[in-house]
NULOPA-210664 format. One record per residue (C-alpha): x, z, y. Coordinates in Angstrom, 3 decimals. Each point is the difference from the previous one (the first is absolute). Layout:
NULOPA-210664
(pt (X Z Y))
...
END
This chain:
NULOPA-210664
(pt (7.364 2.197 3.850))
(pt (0.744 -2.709 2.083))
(pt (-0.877 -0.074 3.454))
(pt (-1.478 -2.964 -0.128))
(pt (-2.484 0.880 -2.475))
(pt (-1.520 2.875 1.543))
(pt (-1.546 0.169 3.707))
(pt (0.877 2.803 2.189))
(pt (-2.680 2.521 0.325))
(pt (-2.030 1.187 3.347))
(pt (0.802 3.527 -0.045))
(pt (2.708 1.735 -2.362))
(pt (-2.711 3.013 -0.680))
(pt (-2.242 -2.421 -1.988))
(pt (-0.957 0.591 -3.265))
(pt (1.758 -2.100 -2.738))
(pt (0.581 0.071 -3.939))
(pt (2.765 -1.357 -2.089))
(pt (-1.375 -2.413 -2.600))
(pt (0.812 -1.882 -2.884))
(pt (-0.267 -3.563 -1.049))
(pt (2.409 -2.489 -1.999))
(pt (2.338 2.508 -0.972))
(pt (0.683 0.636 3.781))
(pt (-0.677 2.970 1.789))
(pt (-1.366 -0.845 4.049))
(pt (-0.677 2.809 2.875))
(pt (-3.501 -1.690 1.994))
(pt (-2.308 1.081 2.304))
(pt (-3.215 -1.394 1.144))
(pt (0.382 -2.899 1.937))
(pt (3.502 -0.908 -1.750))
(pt (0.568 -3.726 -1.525))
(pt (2.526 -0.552 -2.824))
(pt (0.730 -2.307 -2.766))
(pt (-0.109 1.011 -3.822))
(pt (0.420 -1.176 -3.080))
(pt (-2.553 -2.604 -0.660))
(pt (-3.427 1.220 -0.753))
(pt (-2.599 -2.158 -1.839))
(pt (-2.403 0.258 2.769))
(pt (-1.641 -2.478 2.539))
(pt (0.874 -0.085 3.558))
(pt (-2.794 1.762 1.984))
(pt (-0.762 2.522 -2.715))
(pt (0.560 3.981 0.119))
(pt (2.835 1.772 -2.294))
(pt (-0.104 3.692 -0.723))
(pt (3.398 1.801 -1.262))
(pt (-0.997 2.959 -1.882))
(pt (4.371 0.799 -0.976))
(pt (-0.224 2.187 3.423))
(pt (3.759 2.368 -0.434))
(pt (-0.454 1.493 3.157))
(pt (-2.283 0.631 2.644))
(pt (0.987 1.295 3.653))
(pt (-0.296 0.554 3.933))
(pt (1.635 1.974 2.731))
(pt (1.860 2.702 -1.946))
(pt (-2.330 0.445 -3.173))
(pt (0.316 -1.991 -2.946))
(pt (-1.700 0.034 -3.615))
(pt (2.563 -1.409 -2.475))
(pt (-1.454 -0.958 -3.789))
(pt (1.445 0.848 -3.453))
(pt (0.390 -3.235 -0.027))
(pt (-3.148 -1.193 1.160))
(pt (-2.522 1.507 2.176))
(pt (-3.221 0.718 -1.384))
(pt (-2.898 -1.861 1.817))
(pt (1.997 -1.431 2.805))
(pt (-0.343 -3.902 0.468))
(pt (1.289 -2.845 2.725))
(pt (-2.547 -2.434 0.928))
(pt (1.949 -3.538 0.899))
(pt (-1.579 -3.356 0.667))
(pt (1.956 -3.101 -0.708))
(pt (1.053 -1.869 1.922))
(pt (1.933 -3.446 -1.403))
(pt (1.732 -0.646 -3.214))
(pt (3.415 -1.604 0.993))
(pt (3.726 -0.528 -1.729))
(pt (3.042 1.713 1.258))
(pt (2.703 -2.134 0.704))
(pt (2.394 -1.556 -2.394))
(pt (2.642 1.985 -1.437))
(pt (3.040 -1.981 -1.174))
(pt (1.541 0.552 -3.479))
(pt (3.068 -1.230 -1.009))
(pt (1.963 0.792 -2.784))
(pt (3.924 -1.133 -0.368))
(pt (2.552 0.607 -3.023))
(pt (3.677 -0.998 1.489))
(pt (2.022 -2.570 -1.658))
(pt (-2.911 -1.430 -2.570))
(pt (-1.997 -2.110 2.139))
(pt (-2.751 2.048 -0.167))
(pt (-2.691 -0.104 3.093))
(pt (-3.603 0.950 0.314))
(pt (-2.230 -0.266 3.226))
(pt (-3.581 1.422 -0.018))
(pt (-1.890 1.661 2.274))
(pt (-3.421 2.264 0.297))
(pt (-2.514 0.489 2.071))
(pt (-2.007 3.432 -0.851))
(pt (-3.760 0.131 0.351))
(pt (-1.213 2.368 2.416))
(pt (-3.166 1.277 2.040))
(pt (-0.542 1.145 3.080))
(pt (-2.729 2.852 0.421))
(pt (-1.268 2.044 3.084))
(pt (-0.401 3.734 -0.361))
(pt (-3.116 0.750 0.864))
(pt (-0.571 3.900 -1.040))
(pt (1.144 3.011 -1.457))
(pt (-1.780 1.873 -1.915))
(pt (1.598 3.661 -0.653))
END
């Protein structure tokens, strides 16, 4: 992950759970701010993650088979924004062939707010 995506966390003894969303796997803890894959939710509202893979804190951990039963991450959102633009260009030598087009991915930024083991 990014470092950019992620704030850094008080104390390294905290707990925190690895979580997934969009296909992407992310390692949070409460407190933590990160951008995902867009979610079709409003700005201001609350987002629980119930795909919790692993749960842990200063030298125990509880890893699922894949998922952990009954363990959710409450997350409130806070703004739906677009990464930027990715450029795309495709070339063939010697035909004359050029295409320029970019994309911008849809993302959204959420706040951990909880862990729930």
């Amino acid at each position: 992950m990014p470092a950019s995506a992620r704030a850094e966390s008080d104390s390294s003894n905290a707990l925190y759970a690895i979580i997934e969303t969009g296909g992407k796997q992310y390692r949070v803890a409460v407190g933590d701010t990160l951008s995902i894959e867009k979610l079709p939710v409003e700005p201001g509202a609350g987002v629980t993650f119930d795909r919790v893979l692993m749960v842990g804190s200063d030298g125990s951990a509880r890893v699922g088979t894949p998922l952990l039963a009954g363990a959710t991450v409450q997350a409130q959102v806070e703004q739906q924004y677009r990464g930027p633009k990715i450029v795309v260009f495709k070339y063939k030598p010697k035909k004359r062939y050029r295409r320029r087009t970019g994309h911008r991915q849809s993302l959204t930024r959420v706040a951990i707010t909880a862990i729930n083991a």
